[in-house]
N, C-alpha and C positions, 0 to 999 in steps of 0.2 A: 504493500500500500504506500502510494505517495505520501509526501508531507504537506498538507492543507492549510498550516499556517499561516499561509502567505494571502487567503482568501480574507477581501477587507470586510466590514461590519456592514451587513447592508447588502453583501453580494446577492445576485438574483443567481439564481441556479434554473433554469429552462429547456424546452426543447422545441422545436420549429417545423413547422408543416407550408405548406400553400394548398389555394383555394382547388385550383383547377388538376392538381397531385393529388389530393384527397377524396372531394366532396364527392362525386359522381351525380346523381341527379341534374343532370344538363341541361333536361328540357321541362323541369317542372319550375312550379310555384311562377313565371312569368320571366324564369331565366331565358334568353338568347343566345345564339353562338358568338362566341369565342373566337379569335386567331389561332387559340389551340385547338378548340373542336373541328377549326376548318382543314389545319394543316393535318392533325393527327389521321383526320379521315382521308388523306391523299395517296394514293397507293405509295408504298417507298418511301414513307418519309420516317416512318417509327418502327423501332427495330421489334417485327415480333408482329408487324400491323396491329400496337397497343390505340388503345383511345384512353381518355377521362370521362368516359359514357359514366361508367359505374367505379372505379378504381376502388379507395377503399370504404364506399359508402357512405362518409363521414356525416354525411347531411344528413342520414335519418340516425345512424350510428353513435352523434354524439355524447350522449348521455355517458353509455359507456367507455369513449376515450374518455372521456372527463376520469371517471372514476380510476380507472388505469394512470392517468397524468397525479389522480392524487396518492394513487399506490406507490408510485416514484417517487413522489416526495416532494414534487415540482414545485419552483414558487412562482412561477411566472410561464405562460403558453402562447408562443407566436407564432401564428398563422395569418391567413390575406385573406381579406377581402373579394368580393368575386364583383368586380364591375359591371358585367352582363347579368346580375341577379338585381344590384340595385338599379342602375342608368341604361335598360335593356338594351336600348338603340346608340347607348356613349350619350347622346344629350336629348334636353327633353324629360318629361316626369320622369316622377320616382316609384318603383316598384314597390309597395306596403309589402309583400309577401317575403320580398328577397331580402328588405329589411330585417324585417322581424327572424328571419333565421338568426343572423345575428347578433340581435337583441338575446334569444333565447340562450346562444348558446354565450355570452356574455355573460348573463345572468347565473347559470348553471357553473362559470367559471368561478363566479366571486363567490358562489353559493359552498363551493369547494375551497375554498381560501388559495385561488391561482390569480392572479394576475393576469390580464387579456393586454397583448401588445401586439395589438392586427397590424398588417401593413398595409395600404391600397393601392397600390399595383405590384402584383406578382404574376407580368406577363399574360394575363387573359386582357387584351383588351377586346373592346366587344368588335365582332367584324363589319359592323355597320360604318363604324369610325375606320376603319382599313378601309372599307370600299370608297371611302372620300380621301384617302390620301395618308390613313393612319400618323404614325410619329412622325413622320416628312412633313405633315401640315400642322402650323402655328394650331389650329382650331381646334387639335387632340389635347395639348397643352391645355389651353383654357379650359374645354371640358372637365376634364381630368379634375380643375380645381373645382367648376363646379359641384361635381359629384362628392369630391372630398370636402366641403362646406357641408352636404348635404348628410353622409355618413357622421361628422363630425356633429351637426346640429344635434342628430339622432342618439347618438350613443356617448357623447362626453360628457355626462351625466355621471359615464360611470368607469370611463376612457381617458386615462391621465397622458399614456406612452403611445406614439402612433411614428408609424414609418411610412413615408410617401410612397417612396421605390424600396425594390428590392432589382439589385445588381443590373442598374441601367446599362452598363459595358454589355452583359448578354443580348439586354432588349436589342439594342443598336448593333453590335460587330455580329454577332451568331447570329440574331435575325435579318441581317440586313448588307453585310460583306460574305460571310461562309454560307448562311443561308441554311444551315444545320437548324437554325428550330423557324416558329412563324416570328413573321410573315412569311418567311422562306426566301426574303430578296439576295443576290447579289452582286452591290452596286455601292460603290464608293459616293457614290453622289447623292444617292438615297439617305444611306449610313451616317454622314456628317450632320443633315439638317435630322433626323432624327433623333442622335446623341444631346444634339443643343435644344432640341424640344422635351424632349425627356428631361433635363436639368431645369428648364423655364417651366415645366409641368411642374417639377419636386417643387419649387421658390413658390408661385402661384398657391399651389397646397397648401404651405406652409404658410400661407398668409390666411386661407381660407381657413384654416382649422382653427389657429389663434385668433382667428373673428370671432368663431363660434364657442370655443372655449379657450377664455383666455390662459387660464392655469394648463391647457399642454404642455407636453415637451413634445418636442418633436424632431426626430431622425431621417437620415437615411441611409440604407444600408449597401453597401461599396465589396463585390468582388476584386479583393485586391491580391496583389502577385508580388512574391518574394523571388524576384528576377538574379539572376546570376551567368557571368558570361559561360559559354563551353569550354572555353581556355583562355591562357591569358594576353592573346593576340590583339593591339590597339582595333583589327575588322570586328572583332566578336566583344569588346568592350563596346564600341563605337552602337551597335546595332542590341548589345544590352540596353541602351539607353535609348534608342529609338521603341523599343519595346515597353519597355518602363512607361516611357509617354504613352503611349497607346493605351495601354492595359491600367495605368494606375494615375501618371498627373493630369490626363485630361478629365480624367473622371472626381479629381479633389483639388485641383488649383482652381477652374470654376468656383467651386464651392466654399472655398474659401477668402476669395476676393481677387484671385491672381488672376484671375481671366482664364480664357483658355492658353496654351500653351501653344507658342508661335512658330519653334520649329516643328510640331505636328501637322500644323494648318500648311506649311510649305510641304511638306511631304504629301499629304491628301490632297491637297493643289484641289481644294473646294473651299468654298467661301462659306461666312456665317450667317444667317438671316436673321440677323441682330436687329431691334427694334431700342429707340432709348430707352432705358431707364432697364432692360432685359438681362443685364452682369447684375446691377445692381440686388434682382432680383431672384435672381440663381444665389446670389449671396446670402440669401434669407439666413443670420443666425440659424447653427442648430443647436440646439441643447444635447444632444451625445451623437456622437456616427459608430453604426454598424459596420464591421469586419466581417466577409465572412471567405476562409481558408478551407483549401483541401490538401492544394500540393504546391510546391516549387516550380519555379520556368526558369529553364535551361539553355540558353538564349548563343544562336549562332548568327556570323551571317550568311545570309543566302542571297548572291547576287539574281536570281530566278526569279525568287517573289517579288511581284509586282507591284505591291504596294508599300513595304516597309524594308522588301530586302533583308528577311529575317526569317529562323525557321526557328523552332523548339524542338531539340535536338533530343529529351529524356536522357534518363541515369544511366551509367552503365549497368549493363548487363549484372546480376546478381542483387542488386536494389530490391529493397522491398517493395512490394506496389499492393494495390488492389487489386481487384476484379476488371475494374475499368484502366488498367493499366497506369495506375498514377502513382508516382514516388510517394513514397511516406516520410517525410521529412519535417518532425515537429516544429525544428528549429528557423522553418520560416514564419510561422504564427508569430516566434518572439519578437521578430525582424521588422514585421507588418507593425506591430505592438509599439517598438518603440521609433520605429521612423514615422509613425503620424501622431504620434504624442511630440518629438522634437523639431520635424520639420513644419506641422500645422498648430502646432498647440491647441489640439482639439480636448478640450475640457472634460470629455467624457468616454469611455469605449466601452462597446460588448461586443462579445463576440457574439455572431449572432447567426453563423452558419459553420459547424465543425465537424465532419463524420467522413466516413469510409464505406466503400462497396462491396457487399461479398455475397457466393453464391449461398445462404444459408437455407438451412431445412431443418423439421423435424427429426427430431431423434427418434430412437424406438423405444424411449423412456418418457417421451411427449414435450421435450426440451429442448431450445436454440442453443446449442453451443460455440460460442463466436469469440473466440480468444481472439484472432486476431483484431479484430474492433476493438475489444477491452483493452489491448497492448497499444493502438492507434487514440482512445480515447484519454488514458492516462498520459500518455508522451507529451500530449497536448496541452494538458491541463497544466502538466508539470512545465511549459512554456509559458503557458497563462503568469504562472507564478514567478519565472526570470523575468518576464517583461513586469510585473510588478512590482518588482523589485528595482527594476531600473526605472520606474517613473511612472507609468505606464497607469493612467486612471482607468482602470479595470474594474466595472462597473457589473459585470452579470456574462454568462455562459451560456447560451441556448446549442445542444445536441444537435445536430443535423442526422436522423430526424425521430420525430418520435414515430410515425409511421412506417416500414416498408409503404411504397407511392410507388405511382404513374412517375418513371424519372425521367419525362419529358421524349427525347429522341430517342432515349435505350430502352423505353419501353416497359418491361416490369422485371428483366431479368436483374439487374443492380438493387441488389436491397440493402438501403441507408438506416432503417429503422432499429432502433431500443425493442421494438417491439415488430413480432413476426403477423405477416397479414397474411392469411391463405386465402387466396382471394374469388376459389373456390366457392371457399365456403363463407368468407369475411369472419373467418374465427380468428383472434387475436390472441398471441403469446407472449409474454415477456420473455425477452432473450436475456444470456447471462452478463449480454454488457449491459441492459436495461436495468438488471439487478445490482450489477458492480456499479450504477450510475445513483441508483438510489441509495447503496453502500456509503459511495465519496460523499455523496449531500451531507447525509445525514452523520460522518462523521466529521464534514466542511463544518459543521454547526456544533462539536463539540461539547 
């Protein structure tokens, strides 16, 4: 067992799902399609031909993750929002039906003594708003805050913690240059006014939610990358740092008043569809920023690649990896930890997306046996705790995930979850890192 002492007074201990990964129910209560219902239904695009049709039922199922979240021990449960249940069509009325889901399951959180810290956009946006031009159009931005005004009216009654985005880098580069999730674009030209809409989305939120309840806090959460060259060649230092840009300051010097970053914008050689007062705005104060880590980027260069002249080369051979083939390497969490505590002086951090991929199953004893998650979970925490020590305002832990989910392109064979979902049957198991997870809490508390 690690040494916990380093956890501060006040830590949140949690675990993290999304709307359109869990809930299923796609086409009741006045919900609409998705970007993910449209792309997931495209032949070839989800390994497995998975959908979010049903995944792990969560929508009628809640009652019981709840109770499972309090057998953990959890103090706090982050999950998203489903846009297409509240703003069916992206704008225009609001759905009473898609509301009250989570109204209910809100309630049923606090009734358990958890913590609700929803995020409002996790990738589902509705495809009414795609079919007008999705994140490429100023007008998605605006909605976006609409809607978040409108959840916000609704639920900060009893909603102190909320997250605009969650890893707008996905939204924009995978949807919109690789083309690997929806929209499914790929197109530099697309990609750019998207990334900058999506950041004018978060600032607009965030002005929209503090309208509505002034006492928020309010985040947002940042897939960032603990970059490192391939070797120690000035080519592959040089194209480290063009990667870096990409993956990690265009996504926080915005955000933090620096603007976007200007030798990216010569590289993308696409312009910004800046309106005044729109930096200002993207600047919105945040009260904490979400991390969320898997692996390390191994950064060569690649005169080939078209766009950045960069490839990710992975570990060598004998590395430990997941399932999904990704390095295990705790000691980029601490990295992330303290390079945006001293180069942003960001006041507050959680991590807020942390786990690992494996093929697990049933035992013939009726048990998840997942040492290596347990081994991947602890290394990590035990980062949490160096980068604590070196400064690092570490504020709360959320597990990536508490479910086995729909993992978006891979489909259902990667399972990230504490808890096993046979999806079958939608019977749920606590696995042995689930239990080693509620073990650390409850020893974190001493």
């Amino acid at each position: 067992m690690n040494d916990y002492s380093w956890v501060p007074a006040g830590f949140v201990w949690g675990a993290a799902t999304s709307s359109y990964q869990i809930e299923g129910a796609v086409d009741e209560d006045g919900r609409q399609p998705s970007i993910w219902d449209t792309f997931s239904h495209t032949d070839g695009k989800v390994a497995g031909g998975g959908t979010g049709d049903v995944a792990c039922d969560h929508y009628h199922r809640w009652p019981d993750d709840i109770a499972l979240m309090k057998t953990l021990g959890l103090d706090a449960y982050r999950f998203s929002i489903a846009w297409p249940r509240i703003v069916p069509s992206g704008g225009g009325p609001v759905n009473p039906a898609g509301l009250a889901f989570y109204d209910r399951l809100i309630d049923g959180l606090l009734d358990a003594g958890i913590t609700p810290y929803p995020t409002l956009y996790h990738w589902d946006l509705p495809q009414a708003l795609q079919d007008r031009g999705g994140w490429t159009a100023r007008e998605t931005a605006e909605h976006f805050a609409v809607y978040s005004g409108h959840v916000a009216k609704a639920l900060g009654d009893r909603v102190t913690e909320w997250t605009t985005l969650n890893e707008p880098r996905c939204s924009a580069w995978i949807g919109h240059i690789e083309g690997r999730h929806a929209p499914g674009i790929s197109d530099i030209r697309a990609a750019v006014p998207a990334s900058y809409h999506l950041l004018l989305g978060h600032g607009l939120a965030a002005q929209a939610i503090r309208a509505q309840v002034p006492s928020a806090r309010v985040g947002l959460v940042n897939l960032l990358s603990a970059c490192e060259p391939a070797t120690g060649s000035q080519a592959d230092l040089d194209a480290m740092v063009r990667y870096d840009g990409h993956a990690n300051r265009w996504w926080l010097d915005p955000l933090y008043g620096r603007g976007f970053p200007e030798d990216m914008l010569r590289l993308y050689q696409t312009g910004l569809p800046v309106h005044t007062g729109d930096l200002e705005t993207i600047a919105t104060p945040l009260d904490w920023l979400g991390v969320n880590y898997y692996t390390p980027s191994i950064i060569a260069d690649d005169p080939d690649d078209d766009l950045l002249h960069v490839r990710e080369t992975g570990a060598p051979d004998g590395t430990r990896r997941t399932m999904l083939d990704w390095e295990v390497r705790a000691e980029g969490l601490e990295r992330i930890l303290v390079r945006v505590t001293q180069e942003y002086g960001v006041p507050q951090l959680y991590v807020t997306e942390n786990g690992s991929a494996w093929a697990d199953n049933v035992g013939p004893d009726g048990q998840v046996r997942d040492p290596e998650r347990i081994q991947y979970l602890e290394e990590h925490l035990a980062a949490c705790g160096r980068a604590v020590r070196r400064g690092a305002p570490l504020a709360g832990y959320f597990a990536w995930s508490l479910l086995d989910n729909f993992e978006w392109a891979d489909g259902y064979g990667p399972r990230f979850g504490l808890i096993y979902v046979d999806y079958a049957t939608q019977r749920r198991v606590v696995k042995d890192s689930g239990a080693q997870y509620a073990s650390i809490i409850r020893s974190s508390r001493g």
